[in-house]
C-alpha positions as CSV (number, residue, x, y, z in Angstrom):
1,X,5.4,-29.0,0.8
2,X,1.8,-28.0,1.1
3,X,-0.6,-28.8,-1.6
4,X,-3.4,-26.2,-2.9
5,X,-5.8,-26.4,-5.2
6,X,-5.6,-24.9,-8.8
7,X,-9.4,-23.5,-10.0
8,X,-10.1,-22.5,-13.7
9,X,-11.9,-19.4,-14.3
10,X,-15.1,-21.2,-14.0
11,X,-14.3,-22.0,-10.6
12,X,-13.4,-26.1,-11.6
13,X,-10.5,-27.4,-9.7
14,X,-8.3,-28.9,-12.3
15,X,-5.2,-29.8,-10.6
16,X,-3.3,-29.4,-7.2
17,X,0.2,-27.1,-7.0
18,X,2.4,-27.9,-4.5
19,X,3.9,-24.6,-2.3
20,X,6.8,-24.1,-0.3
21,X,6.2,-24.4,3.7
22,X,8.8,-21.9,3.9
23,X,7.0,-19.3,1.9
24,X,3.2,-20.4,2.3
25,X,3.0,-22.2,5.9
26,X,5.5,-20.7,8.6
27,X,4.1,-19.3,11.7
28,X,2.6,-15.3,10.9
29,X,5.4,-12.9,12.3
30,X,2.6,-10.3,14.0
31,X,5.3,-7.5,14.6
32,X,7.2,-7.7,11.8
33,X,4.1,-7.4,10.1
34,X,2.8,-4.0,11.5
35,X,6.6,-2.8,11.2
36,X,6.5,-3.2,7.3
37,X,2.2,-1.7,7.4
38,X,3.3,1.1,9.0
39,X,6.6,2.0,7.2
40,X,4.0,1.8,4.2
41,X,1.4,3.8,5.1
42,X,4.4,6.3,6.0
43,X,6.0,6.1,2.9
44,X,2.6,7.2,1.2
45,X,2.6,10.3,2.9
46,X,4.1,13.0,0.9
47,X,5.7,15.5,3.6
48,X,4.7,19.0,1.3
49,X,3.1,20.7,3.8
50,X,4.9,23.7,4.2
51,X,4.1,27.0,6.3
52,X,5.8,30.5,6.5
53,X,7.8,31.8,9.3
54,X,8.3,35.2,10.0
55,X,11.8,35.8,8.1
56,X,9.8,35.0,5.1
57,X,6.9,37.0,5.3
58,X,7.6,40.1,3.0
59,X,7.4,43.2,4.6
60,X,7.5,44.3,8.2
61,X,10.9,45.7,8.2
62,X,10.5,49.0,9.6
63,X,9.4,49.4,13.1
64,X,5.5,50.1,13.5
65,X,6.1,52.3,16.7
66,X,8.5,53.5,18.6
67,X,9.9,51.5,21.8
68,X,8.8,54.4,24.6
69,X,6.0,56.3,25.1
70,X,3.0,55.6,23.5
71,X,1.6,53.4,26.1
72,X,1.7,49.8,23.9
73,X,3.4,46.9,24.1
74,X,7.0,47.2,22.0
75,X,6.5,45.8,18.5
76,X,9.9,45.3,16.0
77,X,8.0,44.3,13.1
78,X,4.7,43.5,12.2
79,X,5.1,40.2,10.5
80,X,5.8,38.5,13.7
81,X,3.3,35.5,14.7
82,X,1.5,37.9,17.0
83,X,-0.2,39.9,13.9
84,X,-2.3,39.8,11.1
85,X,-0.4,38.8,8.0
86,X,2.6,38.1,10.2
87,X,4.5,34.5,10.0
88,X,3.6,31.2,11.5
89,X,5.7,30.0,14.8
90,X,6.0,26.5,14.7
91,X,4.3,25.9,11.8
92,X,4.9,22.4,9.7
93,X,7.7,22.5,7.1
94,X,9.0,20.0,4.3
95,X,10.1,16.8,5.9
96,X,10.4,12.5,4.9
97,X,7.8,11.0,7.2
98,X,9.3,7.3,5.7
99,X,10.5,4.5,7.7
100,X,13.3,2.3,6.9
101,X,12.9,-1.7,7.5
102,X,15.4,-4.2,7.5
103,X,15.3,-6.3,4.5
104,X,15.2,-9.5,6.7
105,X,12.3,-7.8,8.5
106,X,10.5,-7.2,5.0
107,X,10.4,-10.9,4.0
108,X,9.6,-12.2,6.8
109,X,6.8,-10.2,6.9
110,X,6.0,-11.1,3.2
111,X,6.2,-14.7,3.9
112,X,4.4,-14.2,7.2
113,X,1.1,-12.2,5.3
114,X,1.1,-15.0,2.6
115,X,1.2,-17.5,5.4
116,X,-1.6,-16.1,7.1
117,X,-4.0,-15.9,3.6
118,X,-3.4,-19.5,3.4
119,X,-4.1,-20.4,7.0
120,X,-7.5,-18.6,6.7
121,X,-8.5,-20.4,3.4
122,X,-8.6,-16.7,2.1
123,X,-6.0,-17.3,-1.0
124,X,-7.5,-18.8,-4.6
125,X,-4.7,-20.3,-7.4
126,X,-6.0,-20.0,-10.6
127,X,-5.0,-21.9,-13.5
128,X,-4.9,-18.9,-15.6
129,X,-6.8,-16.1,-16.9
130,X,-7.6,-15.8,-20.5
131,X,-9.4,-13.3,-22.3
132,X,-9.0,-11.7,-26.0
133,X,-10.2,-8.2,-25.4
134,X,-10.7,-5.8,-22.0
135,X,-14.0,-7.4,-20.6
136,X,-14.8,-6.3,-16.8
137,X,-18.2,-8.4,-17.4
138,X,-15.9,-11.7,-17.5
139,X,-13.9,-10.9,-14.7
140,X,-16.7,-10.2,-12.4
141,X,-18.6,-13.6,-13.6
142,X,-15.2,-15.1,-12.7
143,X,-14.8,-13.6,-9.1
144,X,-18.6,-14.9,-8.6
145,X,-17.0,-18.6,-9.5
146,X,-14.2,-18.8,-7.6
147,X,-16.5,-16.9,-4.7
148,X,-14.2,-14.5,-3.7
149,X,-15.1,-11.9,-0.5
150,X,-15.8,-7.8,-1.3
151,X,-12.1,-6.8,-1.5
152,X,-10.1,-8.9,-4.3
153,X,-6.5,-9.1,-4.6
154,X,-5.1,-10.7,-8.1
155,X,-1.5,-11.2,-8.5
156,X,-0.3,-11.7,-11.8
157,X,3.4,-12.8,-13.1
158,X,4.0,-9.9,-15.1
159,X,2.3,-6.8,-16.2
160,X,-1.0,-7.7,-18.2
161,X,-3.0,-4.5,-19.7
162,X,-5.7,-6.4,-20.8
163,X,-6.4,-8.0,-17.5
164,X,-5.7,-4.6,-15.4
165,X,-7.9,-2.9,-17.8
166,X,-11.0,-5.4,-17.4
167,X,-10.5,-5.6,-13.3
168,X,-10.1,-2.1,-12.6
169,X,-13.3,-1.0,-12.4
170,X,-14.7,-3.7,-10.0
171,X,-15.9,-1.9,-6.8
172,X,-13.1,-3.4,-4.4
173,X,-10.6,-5.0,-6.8
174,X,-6.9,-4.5,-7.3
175,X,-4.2,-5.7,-9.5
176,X,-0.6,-6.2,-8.6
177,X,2.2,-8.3,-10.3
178,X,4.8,-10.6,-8.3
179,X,7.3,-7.1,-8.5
180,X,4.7,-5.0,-6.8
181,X,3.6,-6.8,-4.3
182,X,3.4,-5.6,-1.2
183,X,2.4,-6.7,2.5
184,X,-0.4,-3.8,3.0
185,X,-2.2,-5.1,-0.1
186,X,-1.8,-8.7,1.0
187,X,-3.6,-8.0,4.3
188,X,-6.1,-5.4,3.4
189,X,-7.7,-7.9,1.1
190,X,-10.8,-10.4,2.1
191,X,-9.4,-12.8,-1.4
192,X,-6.0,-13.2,-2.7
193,X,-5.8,-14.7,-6.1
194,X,-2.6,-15.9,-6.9
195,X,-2.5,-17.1,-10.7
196,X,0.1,-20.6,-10.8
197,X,2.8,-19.1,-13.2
198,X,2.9,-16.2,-10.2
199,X,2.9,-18.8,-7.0
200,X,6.3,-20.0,-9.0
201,X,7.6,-16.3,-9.2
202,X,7.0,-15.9,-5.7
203,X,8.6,-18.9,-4.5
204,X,11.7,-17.8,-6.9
205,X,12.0,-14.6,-5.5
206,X,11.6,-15.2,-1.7
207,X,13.1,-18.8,-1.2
């Protein structure tokens, strides 16, 4: 068990938490890592694009010319791709551009980005954060005391309205609950705060 310090929203350390080496200290799993970033990035993409072929163009049925005589090339119908107005060859249709990952692979790659935050000195455990209406003024004076970096990561145990509310317009700041979390986030962030009652969910759901 690895111990890590527990800050107040003044930035204080009040007490120490103990974490699971399983969870918070194995060795960073590089591959499985960039599998789970890349199935996430392609599960994001939508896969609407959609472009007409020639069979659905309307018109063109009759034949603009006939096949002898006239000197041009022979032309069926003039929605093929070779015309103005005429359908697209080749064009992009509806597809799934989303990657399937093993569900080993996926927590190993959690355990493996939360790892790596601790390793770098990059993850902050707060105490708890309590406020009695949606502030953003308090949350950034809190961010200045615990010195987090530009981009802020803050993982709460459950969903929190008044919290998401006051955080969300912070240039670089994001909000994401234990249920939520994902590996892309983990990583793309400079400062992951973790509140305490969370680090427990965590360790409960990926022991």
């Amino acid at each position: 068990m690895s111990k890590v310090s527990v800050l107040d929203m003044t930035g204080k350390k009040v007490s120490d938490i103990e974490v699971k080496d399983s969870i918070f200290a194995i060795e960073p799993n590089m591959s499985a890592m960039h599998l789970v970033v890349v199935s996430y990035l392609a599960n994001q993409r939508q896969g609407t694009q959609s472009t007409r072929t020639r069979s659905e163009v309307s018109g063109g049925g009759k034949k603009p010319w006939r096949q002898k005589g006239t000197g041009r090339a022979r032309q069926g119908s003039t929605r093929a791709p070779q015309w103005y107005h005429g359908g697209v060859a080749l064009g992009p249709k509806p597809r799934t551009y989303g990657i399937d990952v093993n569900k080993k692979v996926r927590r190993l790659a959690m355990k493996s980005a939360l790892s790596s935050k601790v390793a770098a000195d990059e993850m902050i455990v707060l105490d708890s954060v309590k406020l009695d209406a949606i502030k953003t003024k308090e949350m950034a004076k809190m961010f200045e005391a615990i010195k987090t970096q530009k981009k802020v990561l803050v993982v709460l145990p459950e969903n929190n309205e008044v919290i998401y509310k006051s955080i969300r317009n912070i240039e670089g700041a994001k909000v994401s609950t234990v249920n939520t979390l994902n590996v892309y986030d983990i990583l793309n962030c400079d400062s992951l705060v973790v509140l305490k009652d969370a680090v427990t969910k965590i360790e409960e759901v990926y022991a």
